[in-house]
VOBA-1610 file (N, C-alpha, C; in pm, whole numbers, padded with zeros to 5 digits, always signed):
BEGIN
Unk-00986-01989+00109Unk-00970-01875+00199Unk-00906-01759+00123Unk-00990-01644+00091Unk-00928-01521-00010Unk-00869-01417+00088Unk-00764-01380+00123Unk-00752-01224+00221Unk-00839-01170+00188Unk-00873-01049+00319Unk-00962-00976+00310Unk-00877-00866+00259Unk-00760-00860+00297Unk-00674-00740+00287Unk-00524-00756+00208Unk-00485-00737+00134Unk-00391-00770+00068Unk-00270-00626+00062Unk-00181-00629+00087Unk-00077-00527+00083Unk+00029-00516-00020Unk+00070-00454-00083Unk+00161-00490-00185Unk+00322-00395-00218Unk+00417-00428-00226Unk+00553-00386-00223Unk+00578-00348-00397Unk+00531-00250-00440Unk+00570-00224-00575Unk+00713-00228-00604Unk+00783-00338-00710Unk+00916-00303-00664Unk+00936-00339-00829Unk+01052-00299-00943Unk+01089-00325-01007Unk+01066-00239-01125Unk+00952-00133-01150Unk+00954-00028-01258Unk+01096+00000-01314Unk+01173+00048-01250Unk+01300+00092-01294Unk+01377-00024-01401Unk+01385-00131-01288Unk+01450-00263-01381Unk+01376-00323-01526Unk+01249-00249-01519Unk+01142-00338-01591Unk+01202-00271-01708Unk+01229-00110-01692Unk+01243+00029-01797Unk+01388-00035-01883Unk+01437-00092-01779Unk+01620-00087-01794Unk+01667-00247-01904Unk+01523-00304-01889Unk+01571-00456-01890Unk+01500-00369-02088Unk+01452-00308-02112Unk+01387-00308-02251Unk+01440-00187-02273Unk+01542-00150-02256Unk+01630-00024-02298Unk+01552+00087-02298Unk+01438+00146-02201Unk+01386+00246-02174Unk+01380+00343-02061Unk+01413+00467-02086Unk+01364+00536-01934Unk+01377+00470-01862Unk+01372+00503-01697Unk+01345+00434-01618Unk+01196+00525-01570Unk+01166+00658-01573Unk+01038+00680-01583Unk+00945+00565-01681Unk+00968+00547-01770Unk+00875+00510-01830Unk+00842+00394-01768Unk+00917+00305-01696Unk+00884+00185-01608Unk+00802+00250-01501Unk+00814+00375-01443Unk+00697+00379-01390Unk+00573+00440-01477Unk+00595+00512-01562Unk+00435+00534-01646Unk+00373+00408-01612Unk+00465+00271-01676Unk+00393+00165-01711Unk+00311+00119-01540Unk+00428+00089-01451Unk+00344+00068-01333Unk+00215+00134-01324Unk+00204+00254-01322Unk+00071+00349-01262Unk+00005+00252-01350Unk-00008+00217-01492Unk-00081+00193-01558Unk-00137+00101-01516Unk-00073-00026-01421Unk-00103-00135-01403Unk-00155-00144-01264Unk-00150+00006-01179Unk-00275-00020-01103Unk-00440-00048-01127Unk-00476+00023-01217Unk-00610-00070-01241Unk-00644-00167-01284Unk-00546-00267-01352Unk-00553-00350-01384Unk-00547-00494-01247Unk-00428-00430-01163Unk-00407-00559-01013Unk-00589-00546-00934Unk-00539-00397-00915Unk-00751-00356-00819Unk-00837-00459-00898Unk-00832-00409-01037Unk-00967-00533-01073Unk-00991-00675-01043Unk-00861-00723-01070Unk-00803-00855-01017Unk-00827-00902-00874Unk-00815-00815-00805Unk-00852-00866-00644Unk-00973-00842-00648Unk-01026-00737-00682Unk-01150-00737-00626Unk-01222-00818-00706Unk-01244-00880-00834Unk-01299-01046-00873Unk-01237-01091-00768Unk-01146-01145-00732Unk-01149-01300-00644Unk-01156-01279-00487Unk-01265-01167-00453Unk-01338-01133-00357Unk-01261-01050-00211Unk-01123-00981-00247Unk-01077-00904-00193Unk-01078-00775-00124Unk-01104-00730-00062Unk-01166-00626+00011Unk-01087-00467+00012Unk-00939-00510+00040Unk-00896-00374+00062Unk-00738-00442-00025Unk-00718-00346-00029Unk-00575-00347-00106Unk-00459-00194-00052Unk-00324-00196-00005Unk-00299-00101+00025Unk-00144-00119-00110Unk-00094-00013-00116Unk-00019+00009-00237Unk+00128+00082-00159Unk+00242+00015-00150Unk+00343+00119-00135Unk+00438+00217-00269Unk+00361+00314-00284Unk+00414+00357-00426Unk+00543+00431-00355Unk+00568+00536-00282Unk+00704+00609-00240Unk+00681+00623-00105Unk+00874+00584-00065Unk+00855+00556+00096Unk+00900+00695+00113Unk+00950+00695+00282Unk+00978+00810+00306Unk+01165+00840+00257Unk+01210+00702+00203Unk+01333+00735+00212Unk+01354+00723+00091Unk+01230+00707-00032Unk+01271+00750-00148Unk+01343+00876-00206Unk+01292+00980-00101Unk+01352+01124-00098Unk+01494+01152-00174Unk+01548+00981-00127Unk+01692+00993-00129Unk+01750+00978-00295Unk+01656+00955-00346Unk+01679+00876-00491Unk+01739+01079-00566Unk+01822+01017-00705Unk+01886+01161-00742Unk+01735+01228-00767Unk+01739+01386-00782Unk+01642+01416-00775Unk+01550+01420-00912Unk+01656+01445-01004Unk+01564+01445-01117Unk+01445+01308-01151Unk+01500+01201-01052Unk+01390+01093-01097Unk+01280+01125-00987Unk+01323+01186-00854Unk+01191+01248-00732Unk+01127+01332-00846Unk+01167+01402-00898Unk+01061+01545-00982Unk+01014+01469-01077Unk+01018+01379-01107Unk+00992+01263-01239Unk+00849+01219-01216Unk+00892+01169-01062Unk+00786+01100-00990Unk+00634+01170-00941Unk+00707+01298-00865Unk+00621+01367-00844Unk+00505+01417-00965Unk+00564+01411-01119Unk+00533+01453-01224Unk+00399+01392-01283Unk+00454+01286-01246Unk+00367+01177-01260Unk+00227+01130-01175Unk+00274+01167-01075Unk+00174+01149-01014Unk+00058+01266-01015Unk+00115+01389-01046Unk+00029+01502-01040Unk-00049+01497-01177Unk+00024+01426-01280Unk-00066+01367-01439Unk-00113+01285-01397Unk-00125+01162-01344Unk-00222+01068-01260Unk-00347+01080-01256Unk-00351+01123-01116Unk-00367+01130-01006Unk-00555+01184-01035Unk-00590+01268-01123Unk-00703+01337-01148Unk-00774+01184-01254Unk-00719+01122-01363Unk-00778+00991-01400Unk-00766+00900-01411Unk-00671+00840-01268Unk-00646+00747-01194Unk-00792+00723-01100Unk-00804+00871-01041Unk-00910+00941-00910Unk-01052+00890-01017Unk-01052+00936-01131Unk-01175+00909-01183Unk-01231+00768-01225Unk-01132+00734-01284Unk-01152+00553-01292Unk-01210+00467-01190Unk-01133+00487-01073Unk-01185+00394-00966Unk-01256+00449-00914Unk-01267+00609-00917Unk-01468+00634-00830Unk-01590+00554-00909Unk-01541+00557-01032Unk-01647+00500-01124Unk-01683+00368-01122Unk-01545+00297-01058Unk-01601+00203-00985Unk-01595+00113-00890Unk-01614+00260-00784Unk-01717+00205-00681Unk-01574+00212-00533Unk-01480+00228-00654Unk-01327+00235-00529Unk-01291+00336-00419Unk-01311+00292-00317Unk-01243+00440-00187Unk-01090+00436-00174Unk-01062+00576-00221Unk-00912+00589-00229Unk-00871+00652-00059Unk-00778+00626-00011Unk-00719+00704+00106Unk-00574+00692+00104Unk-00541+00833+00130Unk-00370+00812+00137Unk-00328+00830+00274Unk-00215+00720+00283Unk-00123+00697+00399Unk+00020+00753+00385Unk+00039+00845+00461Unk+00198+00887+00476Unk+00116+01015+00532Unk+00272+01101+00479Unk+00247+01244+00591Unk+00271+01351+00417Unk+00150+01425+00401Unk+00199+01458+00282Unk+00212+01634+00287Unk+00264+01656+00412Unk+00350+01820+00416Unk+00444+01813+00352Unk+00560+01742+00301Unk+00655+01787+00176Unk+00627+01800+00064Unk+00469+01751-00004Unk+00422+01766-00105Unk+00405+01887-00181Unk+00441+01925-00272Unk+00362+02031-00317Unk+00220+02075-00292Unk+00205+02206-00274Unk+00062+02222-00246Unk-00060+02158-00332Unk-00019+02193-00451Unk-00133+02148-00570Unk-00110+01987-00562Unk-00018+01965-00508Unk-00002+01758-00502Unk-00128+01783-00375Unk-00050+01804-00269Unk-00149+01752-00159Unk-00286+01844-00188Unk-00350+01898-00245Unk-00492+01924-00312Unk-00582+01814-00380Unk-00465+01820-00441Unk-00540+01700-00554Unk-00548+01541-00423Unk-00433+01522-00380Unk-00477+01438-00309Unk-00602+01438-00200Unk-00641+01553-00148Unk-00734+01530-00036Unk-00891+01510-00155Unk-00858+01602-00253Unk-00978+01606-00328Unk-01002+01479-00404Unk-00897+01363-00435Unk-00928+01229-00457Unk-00995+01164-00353Unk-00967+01182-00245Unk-00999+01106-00091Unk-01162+01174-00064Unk-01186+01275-00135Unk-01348+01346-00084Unk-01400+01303-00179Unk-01386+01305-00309Unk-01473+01226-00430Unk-01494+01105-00424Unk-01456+00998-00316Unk-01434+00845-00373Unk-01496+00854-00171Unk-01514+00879-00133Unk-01532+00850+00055Unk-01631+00781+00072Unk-01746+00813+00018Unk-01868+00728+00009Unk-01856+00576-00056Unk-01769+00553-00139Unk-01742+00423-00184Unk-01766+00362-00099Unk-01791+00210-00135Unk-01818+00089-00053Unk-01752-00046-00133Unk-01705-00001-00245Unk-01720-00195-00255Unk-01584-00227-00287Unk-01475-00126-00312Unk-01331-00166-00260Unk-01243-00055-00177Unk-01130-00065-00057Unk-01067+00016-00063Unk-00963+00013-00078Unk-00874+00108-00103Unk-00718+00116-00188Unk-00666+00211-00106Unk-00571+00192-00020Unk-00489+00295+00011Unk-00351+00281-00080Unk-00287+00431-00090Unk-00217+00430-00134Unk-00153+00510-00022Unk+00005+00415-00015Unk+00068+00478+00059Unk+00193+00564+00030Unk+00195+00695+00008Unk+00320+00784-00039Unk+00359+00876+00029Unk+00492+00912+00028Unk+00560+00935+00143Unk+00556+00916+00274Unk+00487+00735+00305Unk+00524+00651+00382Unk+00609+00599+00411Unk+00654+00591+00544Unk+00771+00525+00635Unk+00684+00469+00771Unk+00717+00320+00800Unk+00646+00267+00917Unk+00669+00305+01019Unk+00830+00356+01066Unk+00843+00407+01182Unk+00826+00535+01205Unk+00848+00597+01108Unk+00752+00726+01106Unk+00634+00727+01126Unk+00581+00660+01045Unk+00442+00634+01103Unk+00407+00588+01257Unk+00503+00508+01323Unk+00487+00477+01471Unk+00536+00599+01542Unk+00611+00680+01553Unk+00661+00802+01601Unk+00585+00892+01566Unk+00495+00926+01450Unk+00402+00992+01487Unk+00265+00999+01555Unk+00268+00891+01523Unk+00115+00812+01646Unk+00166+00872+01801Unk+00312+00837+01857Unk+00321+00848+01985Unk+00355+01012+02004Unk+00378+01098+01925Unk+00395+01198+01964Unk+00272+01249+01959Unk+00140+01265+01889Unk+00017+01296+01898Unk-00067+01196+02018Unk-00040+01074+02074Unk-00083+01036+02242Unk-00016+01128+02320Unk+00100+01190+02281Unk+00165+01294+02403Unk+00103+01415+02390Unk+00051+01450+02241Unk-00006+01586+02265Unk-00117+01548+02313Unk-00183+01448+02318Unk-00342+01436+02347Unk-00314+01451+02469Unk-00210+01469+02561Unk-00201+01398+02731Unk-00271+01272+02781Unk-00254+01173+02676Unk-00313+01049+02733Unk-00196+00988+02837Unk-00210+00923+02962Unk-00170+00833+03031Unk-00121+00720+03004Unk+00001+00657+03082Unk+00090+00548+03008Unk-00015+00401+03018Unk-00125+00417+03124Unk-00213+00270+03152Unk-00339+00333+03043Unk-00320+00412+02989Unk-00432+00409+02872Unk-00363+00387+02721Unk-00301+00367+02735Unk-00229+00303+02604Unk-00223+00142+02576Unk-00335+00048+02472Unk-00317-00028+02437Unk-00267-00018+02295Unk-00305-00149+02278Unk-00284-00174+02096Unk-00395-00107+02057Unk-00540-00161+02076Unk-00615-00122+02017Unk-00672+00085+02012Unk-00619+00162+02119Unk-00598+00265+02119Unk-00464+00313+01996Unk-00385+00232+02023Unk-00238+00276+01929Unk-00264+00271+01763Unk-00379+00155+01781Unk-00415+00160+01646Unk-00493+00256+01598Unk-00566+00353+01649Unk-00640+00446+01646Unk-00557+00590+01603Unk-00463+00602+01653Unk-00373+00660+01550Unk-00257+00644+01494Unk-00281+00535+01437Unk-00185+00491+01281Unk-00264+00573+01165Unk-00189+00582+01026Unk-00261+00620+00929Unk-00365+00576+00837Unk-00370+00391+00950Unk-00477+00292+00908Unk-00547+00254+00975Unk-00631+00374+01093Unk-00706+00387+01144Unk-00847+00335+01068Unk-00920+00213+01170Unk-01015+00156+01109Unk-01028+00076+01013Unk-00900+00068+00929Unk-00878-00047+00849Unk-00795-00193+00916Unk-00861-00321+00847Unk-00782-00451+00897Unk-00640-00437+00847Unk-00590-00490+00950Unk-00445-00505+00929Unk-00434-00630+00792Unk-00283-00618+00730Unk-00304-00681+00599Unk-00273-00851+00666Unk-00371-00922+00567Unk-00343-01047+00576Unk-00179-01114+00494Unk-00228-01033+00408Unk-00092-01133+00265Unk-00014-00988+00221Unk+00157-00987+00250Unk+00219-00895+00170Unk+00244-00935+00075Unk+00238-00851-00040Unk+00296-00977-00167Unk+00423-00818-00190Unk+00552-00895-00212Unk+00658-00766-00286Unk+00681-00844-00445Unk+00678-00752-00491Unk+00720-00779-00672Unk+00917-00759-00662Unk+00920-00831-00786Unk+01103-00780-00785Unk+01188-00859-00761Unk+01171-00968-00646Unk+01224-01051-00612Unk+01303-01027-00509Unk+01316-00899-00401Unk+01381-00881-00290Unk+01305-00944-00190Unk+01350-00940-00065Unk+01258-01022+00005Unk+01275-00934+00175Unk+01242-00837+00169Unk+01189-00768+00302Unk+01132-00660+00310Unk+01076-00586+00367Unk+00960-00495+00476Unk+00994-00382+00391Unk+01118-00330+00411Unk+01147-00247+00336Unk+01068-00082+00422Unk+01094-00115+00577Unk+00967-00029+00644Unk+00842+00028+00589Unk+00768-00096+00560Unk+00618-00098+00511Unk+00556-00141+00608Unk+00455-00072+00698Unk+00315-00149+00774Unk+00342-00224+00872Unk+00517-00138+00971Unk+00570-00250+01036Unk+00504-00307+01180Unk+00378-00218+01164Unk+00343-00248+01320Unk+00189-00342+01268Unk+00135-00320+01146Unk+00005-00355+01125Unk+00083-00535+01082Unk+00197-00517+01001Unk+00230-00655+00927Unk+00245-00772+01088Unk+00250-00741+01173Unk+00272-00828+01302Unk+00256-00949+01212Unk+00129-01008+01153Unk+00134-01159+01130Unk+00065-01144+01039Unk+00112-01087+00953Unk+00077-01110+00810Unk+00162-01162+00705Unk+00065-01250+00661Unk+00173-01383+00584Unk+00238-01270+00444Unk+00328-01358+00408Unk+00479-01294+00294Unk+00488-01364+00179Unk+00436-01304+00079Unk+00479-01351-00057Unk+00582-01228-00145Unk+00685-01338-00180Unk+00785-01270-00283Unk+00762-01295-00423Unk+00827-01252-00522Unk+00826-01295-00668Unk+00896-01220-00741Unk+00944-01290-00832Unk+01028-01222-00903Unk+00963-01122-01061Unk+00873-01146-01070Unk+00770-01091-01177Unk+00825-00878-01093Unk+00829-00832-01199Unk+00840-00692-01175Unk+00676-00624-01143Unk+00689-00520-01130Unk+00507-00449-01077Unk+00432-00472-01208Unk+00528-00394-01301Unk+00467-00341-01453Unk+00404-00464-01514Unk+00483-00589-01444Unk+00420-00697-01537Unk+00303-00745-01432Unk+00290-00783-01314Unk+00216-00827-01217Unk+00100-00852-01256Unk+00031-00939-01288Unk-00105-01006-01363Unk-00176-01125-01328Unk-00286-01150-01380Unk-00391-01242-01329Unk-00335-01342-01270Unk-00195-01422-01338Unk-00168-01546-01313Unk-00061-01553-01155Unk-00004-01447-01192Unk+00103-01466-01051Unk+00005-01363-00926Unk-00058-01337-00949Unk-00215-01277-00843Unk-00259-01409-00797Unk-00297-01523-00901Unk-00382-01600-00893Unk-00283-01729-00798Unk-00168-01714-00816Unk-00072-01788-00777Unk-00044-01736-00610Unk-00038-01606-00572Unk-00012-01585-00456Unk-00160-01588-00363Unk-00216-01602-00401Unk-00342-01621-00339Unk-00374-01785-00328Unk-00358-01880-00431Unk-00318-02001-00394Unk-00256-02067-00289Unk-00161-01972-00308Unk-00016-01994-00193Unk-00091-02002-00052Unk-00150-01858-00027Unk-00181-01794+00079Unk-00307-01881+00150Unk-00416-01954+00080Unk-00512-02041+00081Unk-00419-02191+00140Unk-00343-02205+00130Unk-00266-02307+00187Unk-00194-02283+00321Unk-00228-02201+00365Unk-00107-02140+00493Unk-00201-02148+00577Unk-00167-02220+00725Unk-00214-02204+00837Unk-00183-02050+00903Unk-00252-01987+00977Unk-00230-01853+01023Unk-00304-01885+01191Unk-00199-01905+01236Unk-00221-01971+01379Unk-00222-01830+01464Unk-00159-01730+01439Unk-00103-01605+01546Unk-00062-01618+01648Unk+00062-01738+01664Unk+00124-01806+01779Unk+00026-01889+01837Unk-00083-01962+01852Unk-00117-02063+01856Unk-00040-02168+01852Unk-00079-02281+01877Unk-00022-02461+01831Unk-00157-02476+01731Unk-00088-02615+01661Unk-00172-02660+01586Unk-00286-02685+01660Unk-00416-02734+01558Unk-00542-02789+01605Unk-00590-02701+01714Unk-00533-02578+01750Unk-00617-02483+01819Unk-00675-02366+01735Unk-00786-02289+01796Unk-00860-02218+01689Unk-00783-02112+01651Unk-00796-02040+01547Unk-00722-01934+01480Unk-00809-01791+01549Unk-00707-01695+01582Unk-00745-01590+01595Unk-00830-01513+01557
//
């Protein structure tokens, strides 16, 4: 049994930088680097979507020279990062709210999301300047501007405006780093989506501990409050 959807907690660039007496940017150069390397990886062992938490909303808080670091980085990215995975075959979409962005950031971002839309055979969200409850507070303040009614509000409407509208909710979180919570990631989509930790940092994250949490995950009953021996959701 492979997830269809896999979610992932980037966590440890900094420590990775710190543990080999470097930058702590440079622990993230190295991360970015090692996004195309995880994408390829899932998508061989027949994975469908992959979502990425690169910066939450409360990264903001970090000193700033490493925010302008970040931002730096991503705006060097971001253009052949965008080209790599159109080439193959990857639909990029970003999740968060990206009005604090710089203008030329949020450009480049919509113009990654229009070059890659037609894709079909993986998708990747990346989620930056994501926060889950932000993300739930803004869903409900746009049902209030819509003037929808309190008996027209389900889940499946509520899901309609999240920022993962139309995408499956994730099957398997995996966090790198070795912490072990949410960290307000996907708190309304994660309802019952199974949890893998590890202590492997992002920068290193590779075939074998991929190949290992997917093992894991192939072993787990996923009942969705069920009892045993009844059918799965």
């Amino acid at each position: 049994m492979v997830p269809r959807h896999i979610a992932i907690i980037m966590d440890g660039n900094g420590r990775w930088a710190t543990e080999r007496q470097l930058p702590r940017m440079a622990g993230h150069r190295r991360g970015v680097a090692n996004i195309q390397n995880v994408i390829r990886t899932l998508a061989h062992r027949g994975v469908a979507v992959a979502t990425l938490y690169a910066f939450s909303t409360e990264n903001w808080r970090r000193p700033s020279a490493e925010v302008n670091a970040l931002m730096e980085i991503l705006a060097e990215e971001i253009e052949p990062q965008t080209r790599e995975l159109h080439e193959a075959g990857v639909r990029l979409v970003h999740l968060g709210d990206p009005s604090p962005l710089d203008g030329k950031l949020q450009d480049a971002i919509a113009r990654a999301e229009r070059i890659t839309e037609a894709n079909d055979r993986f998708l990747l969200n990346v989620a930056f300047n994501y926060g889950g409850r932000d993300e739930i507070l803004s869903a409900v303040r746009r049902i209030l501007a819509d003037g929808l009614s309190p008996d027209q509000v389900n889940e499946e409407l509520f899901g309609r405006y999240l920022y993962t509208d139309g995408c499956p909710d994730p099957d398997l979180i995996i966090r790198t780093g070795g912490e072990q919570r949410l960290s307000n990631f996907l708190i309304w989509q994660a309802a019952y989506s199974e949890y893998y930790h590890t202590p492997v940092l992002w920068p290193d994250l590779g075939e074998e501990e991929l190949d290992r949490a997917l093992a894991e995950y192939g072993q787990r009953q996923r009942r969705f409050g069920a009892l045993d021996g009844q059918e799965e959701a």
